[in-house]
N, C-alpha and C positions, 0 to 999 in steps of 0.2 A: 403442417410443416412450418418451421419457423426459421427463419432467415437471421444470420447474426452479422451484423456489423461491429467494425470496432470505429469509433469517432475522434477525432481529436479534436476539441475546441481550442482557440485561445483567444482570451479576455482581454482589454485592458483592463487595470486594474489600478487606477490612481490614488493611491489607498492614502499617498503621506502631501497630500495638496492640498489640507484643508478639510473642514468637516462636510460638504456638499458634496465632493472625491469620496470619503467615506460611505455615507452616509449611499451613497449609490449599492453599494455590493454588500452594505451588513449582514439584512438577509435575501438570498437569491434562489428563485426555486426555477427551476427551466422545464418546462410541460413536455419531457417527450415519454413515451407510451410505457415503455418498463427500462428505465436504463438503471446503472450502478456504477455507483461512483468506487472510484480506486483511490486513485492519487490526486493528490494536488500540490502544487509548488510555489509560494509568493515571494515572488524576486523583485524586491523596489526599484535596485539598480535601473531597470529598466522597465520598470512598471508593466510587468508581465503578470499573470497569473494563468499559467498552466495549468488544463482540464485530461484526463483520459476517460474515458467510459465506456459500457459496455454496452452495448446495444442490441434488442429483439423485436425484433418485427414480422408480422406473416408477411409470405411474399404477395399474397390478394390484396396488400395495404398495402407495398411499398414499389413500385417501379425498381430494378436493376439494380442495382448501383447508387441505388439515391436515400436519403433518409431526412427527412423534413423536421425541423425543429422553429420553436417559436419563443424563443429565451423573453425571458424580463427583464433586461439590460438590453441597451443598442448598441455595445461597443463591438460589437464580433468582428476581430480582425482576421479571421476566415475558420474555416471549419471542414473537414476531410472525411470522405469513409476510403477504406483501408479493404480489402477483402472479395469474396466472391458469394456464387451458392453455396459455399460451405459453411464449418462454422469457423469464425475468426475472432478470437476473443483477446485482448489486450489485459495485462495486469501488472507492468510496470511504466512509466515514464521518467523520465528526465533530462531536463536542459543538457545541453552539452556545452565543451569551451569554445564552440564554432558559432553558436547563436542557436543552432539547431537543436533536435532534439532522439535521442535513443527510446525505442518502444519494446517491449517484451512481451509475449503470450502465448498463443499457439494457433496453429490451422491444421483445419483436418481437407484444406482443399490444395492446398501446396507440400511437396515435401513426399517422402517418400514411403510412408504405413502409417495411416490412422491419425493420431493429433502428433504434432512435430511441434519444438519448438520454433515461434517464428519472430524473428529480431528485425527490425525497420531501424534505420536510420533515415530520416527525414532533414531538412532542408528547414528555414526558420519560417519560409513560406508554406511547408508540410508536404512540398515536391519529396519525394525516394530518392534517394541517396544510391542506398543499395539495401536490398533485403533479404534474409536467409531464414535457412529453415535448419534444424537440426533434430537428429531422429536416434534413439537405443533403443523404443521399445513402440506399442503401437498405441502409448495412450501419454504422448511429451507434452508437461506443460512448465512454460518459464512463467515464474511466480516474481520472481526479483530484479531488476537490474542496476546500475551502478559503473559512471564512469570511472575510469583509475586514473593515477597522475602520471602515468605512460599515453593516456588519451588514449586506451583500449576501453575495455568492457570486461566488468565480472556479471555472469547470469548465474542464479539458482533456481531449482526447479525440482520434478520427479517426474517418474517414478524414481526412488535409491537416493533420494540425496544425492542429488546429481550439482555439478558448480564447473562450468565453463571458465576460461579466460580468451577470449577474444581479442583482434586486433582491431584498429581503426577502420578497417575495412570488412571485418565479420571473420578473416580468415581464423583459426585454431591455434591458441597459444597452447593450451593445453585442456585436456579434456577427462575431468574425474568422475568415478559416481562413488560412493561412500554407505557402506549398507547395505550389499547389491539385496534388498528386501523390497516388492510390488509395493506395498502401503507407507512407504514414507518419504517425506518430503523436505526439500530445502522450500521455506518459504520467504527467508529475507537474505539477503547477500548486504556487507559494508565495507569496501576497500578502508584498511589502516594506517595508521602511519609508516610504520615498518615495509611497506609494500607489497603486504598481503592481504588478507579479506577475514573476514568472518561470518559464518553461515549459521543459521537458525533457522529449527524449523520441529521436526517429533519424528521422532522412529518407535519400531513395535509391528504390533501385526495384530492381529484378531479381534479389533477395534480399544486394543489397551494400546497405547500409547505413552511413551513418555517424550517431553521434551528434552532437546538437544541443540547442544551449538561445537561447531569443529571452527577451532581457529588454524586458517593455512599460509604457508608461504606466499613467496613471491611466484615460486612452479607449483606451488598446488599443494605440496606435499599435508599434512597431516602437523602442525607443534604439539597439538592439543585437542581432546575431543573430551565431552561430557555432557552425560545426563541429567536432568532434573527430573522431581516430581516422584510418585509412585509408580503406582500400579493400574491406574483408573482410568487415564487419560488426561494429558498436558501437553499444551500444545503451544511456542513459541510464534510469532507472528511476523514480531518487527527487530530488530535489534542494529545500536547505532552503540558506535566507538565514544566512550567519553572523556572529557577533557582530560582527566588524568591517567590515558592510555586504556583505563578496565572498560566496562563496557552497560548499557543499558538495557535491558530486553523487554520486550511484553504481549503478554498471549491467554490464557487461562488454563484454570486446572480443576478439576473436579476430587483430584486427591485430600485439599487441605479446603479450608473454608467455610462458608454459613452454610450452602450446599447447592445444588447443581452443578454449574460450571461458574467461577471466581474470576474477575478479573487479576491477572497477576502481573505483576512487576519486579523484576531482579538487578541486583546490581553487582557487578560480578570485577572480579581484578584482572589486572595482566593474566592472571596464570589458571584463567574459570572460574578460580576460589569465589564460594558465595559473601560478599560482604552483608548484604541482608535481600532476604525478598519476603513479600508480604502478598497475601488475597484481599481482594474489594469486592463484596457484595453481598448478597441479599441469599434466601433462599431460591429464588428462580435462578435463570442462567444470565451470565456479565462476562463482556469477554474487552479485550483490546486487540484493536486491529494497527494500531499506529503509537511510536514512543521517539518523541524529540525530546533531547537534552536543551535545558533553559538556559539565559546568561546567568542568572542567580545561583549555578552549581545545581541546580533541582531538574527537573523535566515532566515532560505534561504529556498526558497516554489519552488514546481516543479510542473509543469504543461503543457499546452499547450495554444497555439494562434491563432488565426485563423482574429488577425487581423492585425499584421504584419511578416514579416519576408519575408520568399522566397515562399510562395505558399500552398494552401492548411491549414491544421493544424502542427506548428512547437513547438517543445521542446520552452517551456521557461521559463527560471530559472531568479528566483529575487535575490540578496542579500539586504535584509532589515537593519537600525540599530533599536535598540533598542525602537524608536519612530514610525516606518513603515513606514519612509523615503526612496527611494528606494537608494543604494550604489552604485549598476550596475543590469542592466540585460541585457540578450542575451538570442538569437534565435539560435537552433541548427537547421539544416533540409535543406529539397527539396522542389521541385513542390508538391512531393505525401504528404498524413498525416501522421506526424510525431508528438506520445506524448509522454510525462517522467511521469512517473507515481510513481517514487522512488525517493529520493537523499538522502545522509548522508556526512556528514563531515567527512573527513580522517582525520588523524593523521600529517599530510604536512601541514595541515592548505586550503586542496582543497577540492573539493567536487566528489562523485562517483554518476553517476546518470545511469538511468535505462528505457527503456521503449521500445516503437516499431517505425518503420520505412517501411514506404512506399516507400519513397525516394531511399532508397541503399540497399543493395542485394542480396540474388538471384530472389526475387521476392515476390509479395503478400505483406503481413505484416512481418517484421524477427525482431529478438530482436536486439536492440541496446542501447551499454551501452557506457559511455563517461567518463575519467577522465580530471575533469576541477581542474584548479591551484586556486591559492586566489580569485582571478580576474575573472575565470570565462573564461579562453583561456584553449585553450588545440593545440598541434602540428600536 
């Protein structure tokens, strides 16, 4: 029987003080026994660096309520679990305009049938705010979240392509699900300029899937919804609004490309229209878990490989320009499996990325985060 926690850490992270500030967190791998990394977020402003993770532990290892780590950095300005004997899994984070921070996932020990989604708001110290659960069906899981410029909350999730708007306090601004189909899922939400949101994620059924994104109002309604991909399975991941209103996505596809499953990247207009999207990969499976829009009009997708590198499944990060031309990429990793499942752009003009490692250690799965320069090296 296995015990889940959800954790919050948070880092300093003095990433623009000098090369000795750097030079601290390049690479950082934290020894705890199977975790997986989600998100990450590097805020200079205030030299934050933002952790979620997910956490497995037997209960014959772990006391209550407790969950013991031994990071390779000393800065831990504190560190939370969240949860009970159930399971309690986290899969979104983000700062908020309060200092604090919005978390998303589910629990199947709160809440009212089976896994619920479960939404925390915390405190900059990671005290609860307040925390809710939200329930359609008996297996809710919130995949995304995302504050709005009302200083609400947009959540995506499934079962049905489900997409909440929330108030500053949890209450129901309005409440969609789209597809009402068991097997499909919103798995990225992005509030707009327009003051609506756009959702990404795959619908289908019988393990065909294609990828989808609905772009919605300010109430939720519907402007736009469309498909991508065939008939094989594609599956959208991440998708973020870009500077000239269209939009950036990225996920893979097993319909087009060298073969297995491709990493894929689309870049799409106001109105869905495809401006181009292209596959990256090998004959094995390449996927993207994560896609930030760059200063240079390009953007940089995180993911994994499984068709080259050193072995197994490796980090691999693209820098794309503006056309999805690739800039550079590289392969982070070992023998064992290694994915990034995060990246963001610093303030240096580098990138911070986020994921797990099989490879390096104390063993199992540990998290492993990486500061890379313009280029895509790191010391």
């Amino acid at each position: 029987m296995k015990r889940v926690f959800v954790s919050v850490l948070v880092f300093m992270a003095v990433m623009f003080a000098g090369v000795h500030s750097r030079e601290k967190i390049r690479r950082v791998i934290f020894p705890l026994k199977t975790e997986y990394y989600k998100e990450v977020f590097a805020k200079s402003a205030d030299k934050l660096l933002e952790l979620i993770v997910k956490s497995e532990r037997n209960l014959a290892e772990e006391p209550a309520g407790k969950i013991t780590a031994t990071p390779l950095i000393k800065d831990i300005v504190w560190e939370k679990t969240y949860g009970g004997k159930g399971e309690d899994i986290a899969h979104s984070i983000q700062q908020t305009k309060d200092g604090g921070y919005i978390i998303a996932g589910y629990t199947t020990l709160k809440g009212a049938n089976g896994m619920d989604f479960w939404i925390l708001k915390i405190d900059e110290k990671g005290g609860i705010t307040w925390d809710k659960t939200y329930n359609r069906s008996s297996a809710d899981k919130a995949h995304s979240i995302r504050q709005t410029e009302d200083e609400g909350y947009v959540i995506a999730g499934g079962p049905g392509f489900w997409v909440l708007k929330i108030g500053n306090d949890g209450s129901i601004i309005w409440n969609k699900t789209y597809n009402k189909v068991l097997f499909q899922y919103a798995l990225s939400v992005y509030p707009t300029k327009d003051r609506g949101c756009v959702a990404a994620g795959h619908r289908g059924g019988r393990g065909i899937y294609q990828a989808a994104v609905f772009k919605l109002d300010v109430k939720g309604n519907i402007i736009w919804e469309k498909s991508y991909g065939g008939e094989r399975g594609d599956e959208f991941y991440s998708v973020r609004q870009a500077k000239d209103g269209g939009y950036i996505i990225a996920g893979s596809t097993t319909s087009k490309g060298a073969g297995g499953k491709d990493l894929w990247v689309f870049k799409l207009n106001k109105k869905g229209d495809t401006i181009w999207d292209k596959a990256y990969g090998g004959k094995s499976d390449d996927m993207a878990y994560s896609i930030q829009h760059t200063e240079d009009e390009g953007c940089i997708a995180a993911g994994y490989t499984a068709s080259k590198g050193a072995g197994g499944m490796d980090f691999w990060i693209l820098k794309l320009n503006e056309k999805g031309n690739i800039v550079w990429e590289k392969t982070y990793g070992g023998k064992g499996n290694d994915k990034a499942y995060s990246i963001q752009q610093t303030e240096d003009d580098g990138y911070i990325v986020a994921g797990y490692t099989a490879s390096k250690g104390a063993g199992d799965d540990d998290i492993w985060i990486l500061k890379l320069d313009k280029n895509g090296n790191f010391k």
